[in-house]
Phi, psi and omega in degrees: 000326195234005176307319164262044172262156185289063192297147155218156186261162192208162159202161182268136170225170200282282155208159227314298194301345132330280197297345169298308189273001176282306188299310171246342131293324207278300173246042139053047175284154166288135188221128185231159187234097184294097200260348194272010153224052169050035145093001169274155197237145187262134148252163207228148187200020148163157148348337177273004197105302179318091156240160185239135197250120165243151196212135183299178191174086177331295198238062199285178187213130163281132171324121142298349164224168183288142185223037184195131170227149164225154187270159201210153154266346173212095178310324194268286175008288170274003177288298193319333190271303173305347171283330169288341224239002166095025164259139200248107156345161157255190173214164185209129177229029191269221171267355167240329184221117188239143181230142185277180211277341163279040203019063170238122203265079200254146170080002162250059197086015191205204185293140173295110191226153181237144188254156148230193185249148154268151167349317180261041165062018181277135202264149165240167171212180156225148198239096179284129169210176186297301166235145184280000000 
């Protein structure tokens, strides 16, 4: 039944016109604002359609986990390029999880990835994989 459905994902963020000028200047996303719907904004996040609904929310609380990963082909490359455009990285320093002086988390056991934040406190992430 729901095997062709066009599914997209969504999130609350505190607010909209933030996350709209983050989503789409800071990381030069398309972002289009529906205002004839309280104001949600469609993010369009490659060609295929596969868009993501961020929609306000008088009492968001931020996702405790990532909840955007975009894949990269050289990650210090796009930290580096995001970092000019103002986005400020995390760093993690336990026993599980370590990020190196650029916040990239490399050897643990899986793909090299740097998390940030969006305005509403949402985790994001860029993802080293083979192909974007």
């Amino acid at each position: 039944m729901l095997k062709d459905s066009k599914a997209f994902s969504g999130f609350s963020v505190n607010d909209i016109d933030a996350a709209k000028q983050f989503y789409g200047e800071t990381l030069g996303l398309q972002v289009d604002k529906n205002d004839d719907m309280g104001g949600l904004l469609t993010i369009h996040v490659n060609g295929n359609g596969n868009n993501i609904l961020a929609y306000p929310k008088p009492n968001h609380t931020p996702a405790t986990f990532t909840i955007l990963n975009f894949p990269v082909k050289n990650i210090e490359a796009a930290v580096k390029e995001l970092k000019a455009r103002g986005v400020t990285f995390e760093s993690y320093d336990s026993e599980y999880l370590k990020t190196d002086e650029n916040n990239i988390s490399k050897g643990n056991g899986g793909p090299s990835i740097a998390w940030f934040t969006d305005p509403a406190g949402n985790i994001l992430s860029v993802i080293e994989i083979g192909s974007e």
